[in-house]
C-alpha positions as CSV (number, residue, x, y, z in Angstrom):
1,X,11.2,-1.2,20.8
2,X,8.8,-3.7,19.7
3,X,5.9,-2.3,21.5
4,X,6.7,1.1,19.5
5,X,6.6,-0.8,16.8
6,X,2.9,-2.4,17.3
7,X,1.6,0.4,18.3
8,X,2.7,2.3,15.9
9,X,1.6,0.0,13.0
10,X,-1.9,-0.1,15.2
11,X,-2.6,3.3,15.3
12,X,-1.8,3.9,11.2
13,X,-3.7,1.3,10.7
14,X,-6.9,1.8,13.1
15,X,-6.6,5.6,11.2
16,X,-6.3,4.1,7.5
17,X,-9.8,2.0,8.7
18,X,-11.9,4.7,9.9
19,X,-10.9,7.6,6.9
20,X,-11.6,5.1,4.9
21,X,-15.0,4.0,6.3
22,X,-15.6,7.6,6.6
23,X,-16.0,8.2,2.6
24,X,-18.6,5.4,2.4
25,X,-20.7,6.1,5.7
26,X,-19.5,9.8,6.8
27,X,-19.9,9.7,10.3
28,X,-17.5,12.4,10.8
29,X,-18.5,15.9,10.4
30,X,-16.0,17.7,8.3
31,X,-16.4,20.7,5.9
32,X,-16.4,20.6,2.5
33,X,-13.3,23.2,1.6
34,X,-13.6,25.4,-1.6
35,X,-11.6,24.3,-4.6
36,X,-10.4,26.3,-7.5
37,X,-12.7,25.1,-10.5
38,X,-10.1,23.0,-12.4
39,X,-9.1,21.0,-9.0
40,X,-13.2,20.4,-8.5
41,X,-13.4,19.3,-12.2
42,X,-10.8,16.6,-11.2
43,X,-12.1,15.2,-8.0
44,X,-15.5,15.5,-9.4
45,X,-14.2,13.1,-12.3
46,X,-12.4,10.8,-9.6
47,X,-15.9,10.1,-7.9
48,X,-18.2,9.7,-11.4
49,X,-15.4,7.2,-12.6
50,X,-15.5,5.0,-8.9
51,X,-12.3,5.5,-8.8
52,X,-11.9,6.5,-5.1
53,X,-14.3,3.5,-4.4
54,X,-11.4,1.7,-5.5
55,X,-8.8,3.3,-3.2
56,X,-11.2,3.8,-0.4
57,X,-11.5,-0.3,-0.2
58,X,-7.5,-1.0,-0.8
59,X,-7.1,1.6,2.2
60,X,-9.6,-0.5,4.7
61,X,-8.4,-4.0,3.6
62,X,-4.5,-2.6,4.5
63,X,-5.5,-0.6,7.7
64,X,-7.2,-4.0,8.7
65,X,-4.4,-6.2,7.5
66,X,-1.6,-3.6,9.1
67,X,-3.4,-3.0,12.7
68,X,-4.0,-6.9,13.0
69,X,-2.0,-8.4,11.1
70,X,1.2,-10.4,11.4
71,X,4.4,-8.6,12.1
72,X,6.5,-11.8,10.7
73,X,5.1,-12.5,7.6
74,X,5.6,-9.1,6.4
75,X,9.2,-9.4,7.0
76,X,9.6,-12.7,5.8
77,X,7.6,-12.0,2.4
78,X,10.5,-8.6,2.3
79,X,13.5,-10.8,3.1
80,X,12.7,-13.5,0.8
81,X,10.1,-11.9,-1.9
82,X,9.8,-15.5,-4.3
83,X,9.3,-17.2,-0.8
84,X,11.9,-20.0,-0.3
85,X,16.4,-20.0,-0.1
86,X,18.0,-18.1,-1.9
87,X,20.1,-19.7,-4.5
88,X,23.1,-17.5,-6.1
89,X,22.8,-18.0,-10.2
90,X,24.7,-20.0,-12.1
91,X,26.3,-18.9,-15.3
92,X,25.0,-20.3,-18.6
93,X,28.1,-22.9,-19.9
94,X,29.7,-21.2,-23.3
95,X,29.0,-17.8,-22.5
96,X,31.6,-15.1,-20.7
97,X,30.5,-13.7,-17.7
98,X,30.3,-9.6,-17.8
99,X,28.4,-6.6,-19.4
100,X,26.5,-7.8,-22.6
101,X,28.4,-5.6,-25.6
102,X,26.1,-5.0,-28.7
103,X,28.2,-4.9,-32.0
């Protein structure tokens, strides 16, 4: 199971890489569908404002990181997300443990 696993994450990632590489550089040859004039009016606003620059980039840099990256520190950084034990809380002295009741 863990090679299913790796190669898995490997091939989400290698795809994540070259989609997004294929906005900036287009070395894939893909059609340009019709839209309806309301959904061109949006994506034509999502490329003017750079924001699928902005996605495009966060999509290589987590391909990259999820195709060669680390298995273990991902689960270690889910397990323990403030990094270190885990230490149970204590309650504050004076005060009854329970719902909070508002008067």
């Amino acid at each position: 199971m863990k090679w299913v696993a790796l190669v898995a994450r490997v091939i989400v990632g290698l795809s994540f890489v070259v989609f997004g590489l294929e906005y900036f550089l287009h070395f894939l040859s893909v059609p340009t569908p019709e839209f309806p004039p309301l959904a061109m009016g949006y994506i034509t606003a999502l490329g003017e404002s750079k924001y699928m620059h902005v996605v495009k980039v966060l999509e290589i840099v987590r391909g990259a990181t999820g195709a060669l990256g680390p298995d273990e520190a991902a689960r270690a950084g889910a397990r323990h997300p403030g990094g270190g034990e885990h230490r149970p809380v204590r309650p504050v002295p004076g005060r009854q443990a329970g719902p909070r009741r508002h008067p």
